[in-house]
ROVO-612071 format. One record per residue: x negated, y negated, z of N, C-alpha, C in turn. Coordinates in steps of 0.05 Angstrom, whole numbers, padded with zeros to 5 digits, always signed. Atoms other than C-alpha are relative to their C-alpha. Layout:
N
XYZXYZXYZ
...
REM end
This chain:
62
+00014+00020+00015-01772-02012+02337+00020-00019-00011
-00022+00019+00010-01738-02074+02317-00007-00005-00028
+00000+00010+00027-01734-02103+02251-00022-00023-00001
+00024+00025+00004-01790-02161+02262-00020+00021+00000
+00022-00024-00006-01832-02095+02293+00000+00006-00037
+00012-00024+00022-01831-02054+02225+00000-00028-00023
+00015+00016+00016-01833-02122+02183-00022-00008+00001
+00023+00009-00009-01893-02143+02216-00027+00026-00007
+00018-00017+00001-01922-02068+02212-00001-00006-00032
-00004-00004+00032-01901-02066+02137-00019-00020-00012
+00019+00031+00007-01947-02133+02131-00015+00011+00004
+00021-00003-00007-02003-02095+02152-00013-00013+00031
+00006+00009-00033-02005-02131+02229-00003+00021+00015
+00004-00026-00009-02002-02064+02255+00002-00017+00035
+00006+00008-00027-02018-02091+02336+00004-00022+00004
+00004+00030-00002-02033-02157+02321+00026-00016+00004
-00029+00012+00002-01959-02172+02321+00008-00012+00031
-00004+00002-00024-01957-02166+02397-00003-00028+00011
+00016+00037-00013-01956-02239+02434+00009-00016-00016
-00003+00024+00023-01937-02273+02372+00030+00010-00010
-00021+00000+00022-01865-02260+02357+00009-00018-00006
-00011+00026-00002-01844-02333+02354-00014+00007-00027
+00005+00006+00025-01890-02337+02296-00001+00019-00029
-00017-00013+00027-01875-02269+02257+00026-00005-00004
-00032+00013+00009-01792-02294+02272-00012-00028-00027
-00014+00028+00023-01814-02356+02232-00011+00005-00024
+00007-00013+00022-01857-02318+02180+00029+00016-00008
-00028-00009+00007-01801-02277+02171+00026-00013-00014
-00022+00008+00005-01752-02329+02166-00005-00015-00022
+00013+00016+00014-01795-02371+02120-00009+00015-00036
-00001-00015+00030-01799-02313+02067+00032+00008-00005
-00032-00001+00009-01730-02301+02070+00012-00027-00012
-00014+00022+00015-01708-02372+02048-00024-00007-00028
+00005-00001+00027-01769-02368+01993+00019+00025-00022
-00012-00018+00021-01735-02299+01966+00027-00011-00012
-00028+00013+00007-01663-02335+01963-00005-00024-00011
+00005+00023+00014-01698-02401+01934+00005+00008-00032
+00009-00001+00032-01705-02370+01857+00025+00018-00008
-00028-00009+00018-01646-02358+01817-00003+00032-00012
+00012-00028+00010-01644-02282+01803+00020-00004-00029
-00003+00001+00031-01630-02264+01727+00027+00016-00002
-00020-00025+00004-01558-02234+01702-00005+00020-00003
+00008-00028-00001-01585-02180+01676-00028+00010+00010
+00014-00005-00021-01636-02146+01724-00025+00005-00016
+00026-00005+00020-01685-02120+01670-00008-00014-00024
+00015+00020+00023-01699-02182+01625-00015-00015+00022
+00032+00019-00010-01758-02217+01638+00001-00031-00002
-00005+00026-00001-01759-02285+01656-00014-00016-00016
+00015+00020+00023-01805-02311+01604-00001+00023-00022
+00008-00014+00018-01824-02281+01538-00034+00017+00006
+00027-00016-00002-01879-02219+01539-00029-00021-00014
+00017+00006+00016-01945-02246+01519-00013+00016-00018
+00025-00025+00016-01985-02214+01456-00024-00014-00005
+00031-00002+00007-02056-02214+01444+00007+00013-00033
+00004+00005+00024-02068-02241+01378-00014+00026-00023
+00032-00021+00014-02100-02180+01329-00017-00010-00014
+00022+00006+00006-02172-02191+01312-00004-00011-00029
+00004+00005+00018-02184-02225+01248-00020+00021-00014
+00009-00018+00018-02217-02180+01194-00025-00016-00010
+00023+00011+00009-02290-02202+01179+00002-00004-00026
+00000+00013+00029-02300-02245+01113-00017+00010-00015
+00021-00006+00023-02342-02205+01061+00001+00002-00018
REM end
């Protein structure tokens, strides 16, 4: 199995891959230059934005 084969299975193409490698090669190649587009972070486990919180409920006025 080649490397397009088990990327294509891993996608869920399962068969469908057959006939069409020209266009899983350019799927393929087309997620590879989005993964290398975005700047990865120095340190691996900070989060690229700040967590969001949900506000706590205001306390009914009586």
């Amino acid at each position: 199995m080649t490397e397009d084969e088990a990327l294509a299975r891993a996608a869920g193409l399962g068969e469908a891959w057959r006939g069409r490698s020209a266009e899983v090669a350019d799927a393929i190649a087309h997620a590879r230059r989005l993964a290398s587009a975005f700047p990865r972070p120095a340190d691996e486990v900070a989060e690229p934005m700040p967590a969001f919180v949900v506000p706590a409920p205001k306390a009914a006025g009586r």
